[in-house]
C-alpha positions as CSV (number, residue, x, y, z in Angstrom):
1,X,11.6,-45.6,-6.7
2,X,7.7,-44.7,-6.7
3,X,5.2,-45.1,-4.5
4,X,2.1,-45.3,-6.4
5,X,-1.8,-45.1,-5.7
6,X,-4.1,-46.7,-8.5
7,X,-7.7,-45.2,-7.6
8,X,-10.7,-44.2,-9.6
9,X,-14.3,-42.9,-8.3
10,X,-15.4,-46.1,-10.3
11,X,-15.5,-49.6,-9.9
12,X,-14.8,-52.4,-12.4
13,X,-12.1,-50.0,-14.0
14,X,-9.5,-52.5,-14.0
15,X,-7.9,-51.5,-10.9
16,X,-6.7,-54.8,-9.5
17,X,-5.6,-55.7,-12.8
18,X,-3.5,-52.8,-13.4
19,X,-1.9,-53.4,-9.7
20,X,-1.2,-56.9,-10.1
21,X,0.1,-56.6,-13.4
22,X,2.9,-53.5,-12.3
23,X,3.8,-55.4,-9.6
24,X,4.6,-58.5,-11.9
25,X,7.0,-56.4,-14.1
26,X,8.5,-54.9,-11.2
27,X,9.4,-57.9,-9.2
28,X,10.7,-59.7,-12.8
29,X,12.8,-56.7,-13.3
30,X,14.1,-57.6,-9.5
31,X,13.0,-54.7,-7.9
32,X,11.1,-55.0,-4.0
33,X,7.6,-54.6,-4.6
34,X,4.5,-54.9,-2.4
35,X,0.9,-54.0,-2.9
36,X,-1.5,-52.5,-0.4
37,X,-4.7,-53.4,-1.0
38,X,-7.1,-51.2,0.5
39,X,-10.6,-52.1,-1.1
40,X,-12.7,-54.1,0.9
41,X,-13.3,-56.2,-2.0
42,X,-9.5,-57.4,-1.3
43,X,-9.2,-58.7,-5.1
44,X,-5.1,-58.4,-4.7
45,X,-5.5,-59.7,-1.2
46,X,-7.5,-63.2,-2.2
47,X,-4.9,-63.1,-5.1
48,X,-1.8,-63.4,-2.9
49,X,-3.7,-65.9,-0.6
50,X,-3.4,-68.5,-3.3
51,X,-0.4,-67.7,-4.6
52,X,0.8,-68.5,-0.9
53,X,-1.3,-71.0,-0.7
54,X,-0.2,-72.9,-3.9
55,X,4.1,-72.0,-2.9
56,X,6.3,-71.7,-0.1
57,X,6.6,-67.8,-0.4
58,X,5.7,-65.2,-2.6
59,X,8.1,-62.5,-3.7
60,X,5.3,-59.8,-4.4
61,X,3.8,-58.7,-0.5
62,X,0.7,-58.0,-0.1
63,X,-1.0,-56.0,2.9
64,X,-4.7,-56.1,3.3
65,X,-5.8,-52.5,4.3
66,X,-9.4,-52.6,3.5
67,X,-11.0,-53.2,7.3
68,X,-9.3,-50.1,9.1
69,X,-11.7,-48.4,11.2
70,X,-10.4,-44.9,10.1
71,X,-9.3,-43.7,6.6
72,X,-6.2,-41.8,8.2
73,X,-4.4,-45.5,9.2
74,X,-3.8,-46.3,5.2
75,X,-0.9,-43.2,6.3
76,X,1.1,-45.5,8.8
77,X,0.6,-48.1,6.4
78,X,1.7,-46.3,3.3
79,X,5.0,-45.1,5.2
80,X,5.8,-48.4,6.9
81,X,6.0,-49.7,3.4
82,X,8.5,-46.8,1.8
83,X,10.9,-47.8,4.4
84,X,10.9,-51.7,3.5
85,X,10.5,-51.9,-0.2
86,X,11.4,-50.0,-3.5
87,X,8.2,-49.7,-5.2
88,X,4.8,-49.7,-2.7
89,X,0.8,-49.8,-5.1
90,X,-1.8,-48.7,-3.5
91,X,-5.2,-50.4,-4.6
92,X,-8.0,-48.2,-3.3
93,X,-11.8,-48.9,-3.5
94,X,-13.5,-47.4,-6.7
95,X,-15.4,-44.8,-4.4
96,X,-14.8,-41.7,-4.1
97,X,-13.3,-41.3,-0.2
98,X,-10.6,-39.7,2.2
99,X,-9.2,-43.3,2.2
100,X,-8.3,-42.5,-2.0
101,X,-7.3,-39.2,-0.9
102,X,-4.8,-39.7,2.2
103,X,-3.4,-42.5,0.0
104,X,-2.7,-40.4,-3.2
105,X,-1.4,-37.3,-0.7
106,X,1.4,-40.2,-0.3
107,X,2.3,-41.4,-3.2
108,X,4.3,-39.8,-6.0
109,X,2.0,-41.3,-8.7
110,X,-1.5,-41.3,-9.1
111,X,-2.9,-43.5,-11.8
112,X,-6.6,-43.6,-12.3
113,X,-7.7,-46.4,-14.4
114,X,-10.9,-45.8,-16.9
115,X,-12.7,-48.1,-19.3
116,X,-13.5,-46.4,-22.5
117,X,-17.1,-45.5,-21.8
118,X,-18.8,-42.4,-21.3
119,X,-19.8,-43.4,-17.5
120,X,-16.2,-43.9,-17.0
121,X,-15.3,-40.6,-18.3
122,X,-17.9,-38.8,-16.2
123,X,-16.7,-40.6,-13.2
124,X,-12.7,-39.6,-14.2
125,X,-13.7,-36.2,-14.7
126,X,-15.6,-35.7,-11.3
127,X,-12.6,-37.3,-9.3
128,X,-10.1,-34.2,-10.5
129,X,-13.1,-32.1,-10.3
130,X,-14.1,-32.8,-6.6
131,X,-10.9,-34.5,-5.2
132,X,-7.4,-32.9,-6.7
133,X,-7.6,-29.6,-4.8
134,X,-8.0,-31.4,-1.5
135,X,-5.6,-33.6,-2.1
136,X,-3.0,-30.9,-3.4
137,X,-4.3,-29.0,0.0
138,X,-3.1,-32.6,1.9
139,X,0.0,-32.4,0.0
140,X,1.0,-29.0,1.3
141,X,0.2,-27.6,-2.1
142,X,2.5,-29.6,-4.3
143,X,0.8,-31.2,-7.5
144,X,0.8,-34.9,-7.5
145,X,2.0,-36.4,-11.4
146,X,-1.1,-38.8,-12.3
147,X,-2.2,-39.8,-15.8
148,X,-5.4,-41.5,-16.8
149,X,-4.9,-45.1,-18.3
150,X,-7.3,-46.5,-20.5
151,X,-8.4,-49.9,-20.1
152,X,-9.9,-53.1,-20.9
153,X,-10.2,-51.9,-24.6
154,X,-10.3,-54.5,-27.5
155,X,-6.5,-55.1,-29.0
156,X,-7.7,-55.4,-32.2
157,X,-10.8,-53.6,-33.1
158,X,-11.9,-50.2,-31.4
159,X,-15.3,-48.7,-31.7
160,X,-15.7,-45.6,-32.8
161,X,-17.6,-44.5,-29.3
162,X,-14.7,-45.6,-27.6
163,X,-12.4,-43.9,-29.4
164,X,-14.2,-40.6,-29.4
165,X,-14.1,-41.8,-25.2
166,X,-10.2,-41.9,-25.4
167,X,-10.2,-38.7,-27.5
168,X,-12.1,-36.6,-25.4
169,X,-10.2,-37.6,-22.7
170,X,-7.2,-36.7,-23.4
171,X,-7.7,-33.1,-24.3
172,X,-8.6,-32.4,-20.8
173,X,-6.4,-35.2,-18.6
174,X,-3.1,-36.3,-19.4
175,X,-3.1,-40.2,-20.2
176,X,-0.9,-42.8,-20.5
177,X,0.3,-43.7,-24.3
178,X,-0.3,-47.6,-24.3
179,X,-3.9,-49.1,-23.2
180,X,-4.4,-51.5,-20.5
181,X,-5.8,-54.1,-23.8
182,X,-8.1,-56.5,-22.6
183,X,-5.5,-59.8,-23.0
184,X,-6.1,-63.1,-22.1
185,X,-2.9,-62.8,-19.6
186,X,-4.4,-60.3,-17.7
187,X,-7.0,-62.3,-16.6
188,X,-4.9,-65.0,-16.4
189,X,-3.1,-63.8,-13.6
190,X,-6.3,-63.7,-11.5
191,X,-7.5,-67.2,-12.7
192,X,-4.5,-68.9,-11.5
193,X,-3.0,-66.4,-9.2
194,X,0.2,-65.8,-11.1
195,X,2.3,-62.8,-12.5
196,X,2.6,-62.5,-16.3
197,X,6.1,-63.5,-16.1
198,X,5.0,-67.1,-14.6
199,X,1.9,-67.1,-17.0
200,X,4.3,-66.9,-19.7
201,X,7.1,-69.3,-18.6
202,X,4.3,-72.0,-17.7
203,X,2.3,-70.7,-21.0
204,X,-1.1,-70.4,-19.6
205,X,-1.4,-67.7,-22.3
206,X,0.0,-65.3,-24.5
207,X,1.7,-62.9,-22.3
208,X,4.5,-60.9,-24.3
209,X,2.1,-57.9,-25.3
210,X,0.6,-57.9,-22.3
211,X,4.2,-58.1,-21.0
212,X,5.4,-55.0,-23.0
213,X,2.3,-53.0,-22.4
214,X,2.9,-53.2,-19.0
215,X,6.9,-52.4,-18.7
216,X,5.7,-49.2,-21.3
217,X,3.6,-48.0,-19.2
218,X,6.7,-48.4,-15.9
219,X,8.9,-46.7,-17.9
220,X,6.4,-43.8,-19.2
221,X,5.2,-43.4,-15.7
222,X,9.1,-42.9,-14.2
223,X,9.8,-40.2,-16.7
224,X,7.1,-38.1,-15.6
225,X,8.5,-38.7,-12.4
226,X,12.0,-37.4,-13.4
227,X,9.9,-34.5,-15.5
228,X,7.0,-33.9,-13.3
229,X,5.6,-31.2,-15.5
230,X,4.9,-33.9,-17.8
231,X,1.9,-35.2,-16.1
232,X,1.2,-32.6,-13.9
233,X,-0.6,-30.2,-15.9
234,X,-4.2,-30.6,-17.2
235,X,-3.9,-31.5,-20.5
236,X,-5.1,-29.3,-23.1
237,X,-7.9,-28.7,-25.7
């Protein structure tokens, strides 16, 4: 099972969101999950403190990584969670850093998270630009699979600047087939510190599209990891 780092040079990309919300599906599909939440911001890590807070235990972990002194500690961290649970997410600051790139040089998926605006884009495009070659160079030279997954678009109604946005992207990054849509559910999860499994079942929102988006995007994201080319390879134009 994957270890995977969610990172963009950006913040407000939807990160946390995209974290929480894998880790949901996973742990409702009964699979060991944790988080790592490496961004000083410690969104997931403020999340899981009221989940504890309002229950006994929580079966999603969380590990608050964003106060090491050096970015080459997320390593330790990283490997001391492959050895205790089946699925480890990485949430790393939307900056670019050596933290994002010793974290990714772990992981065996990188997903970077980008609204559909041209800022966004830039900011995607400068991240492969400046950071893949050192963190292929970290990785001994192996390629690491990651995909581009759009997010916070509108479910119903895209503009056509956004769209263009998506477009363009995609003839030069791979990217995921579903959208991370902007759902009430999603932001549910952070409002009253639940998984989209438990906002469903205590129907705090409308969660089955937000549900299926998200167990798409698991099951898109381990067949590139059983076809690596797949995601791999620039996409292109």
């Amino acid at each position: 099972m994957p270890t995977i780092t969610i990172a963009s040079s950006k913040g407000g990309c939807g990160k946390s969101t995209t974290a929480v919300a894998l880790a949901s599906e996973f742990k409702s599909a009964g699979t060991d999950v944790c988080i790592i939440d490496a961004d000083a911001q410690a969104t997931v890590f403020n999340w899981h403190r009221r989940r504890t807070a309002n229950s006994a235990a929580s079966e999603i972990r969380v590990f608050y990584a964003g106060d090491i002194s050096r970015d080459t500690e997320i390593i330790s961290i990283i490997e001391d969670a492959k050895q205790k649970y089946r699925v480890v997410l990485i949430d790393v600051a939307g900056v670019q850093s050596q933290r994002m790139q010793y974290a990714v040089s772990r992981s065996d998926y990188w997903i970077i998270p980008q609204q559909a605006t041209s800022p966004d884009a830039a900011a995607t495009n400068a991240l492969l630009k400046n950071d893949m070659l050192a963190i292929q160079t970290m990785r001994g030279g192996l390629p690491i699979a990651h995909k581009v997954l759009i997010t916070r678009t509108n479910p119903l109604i895209v503009s056509n600047n956004a769209r263009y946005v998506i477009e363009e992207t995609a003839k030069v990054v791979p990217t995921f087939s579903d959208e991370l849509h902007q759902y009430d559910a999603f932001a549910a999860m952070d409002l009253y510190a639940k998984t989209l499994d438990e906002i469903q079942a205590d129907e705090n929102a409308k969660a089955d599209k937000a549900r299926a988006i998200t167990q798409s995007i698991i099951r898109e994201l381990l067949e590139d990891m059983s076809n690596p080319a797949t995601a791999n390879k620039e996409a292109v134009s």
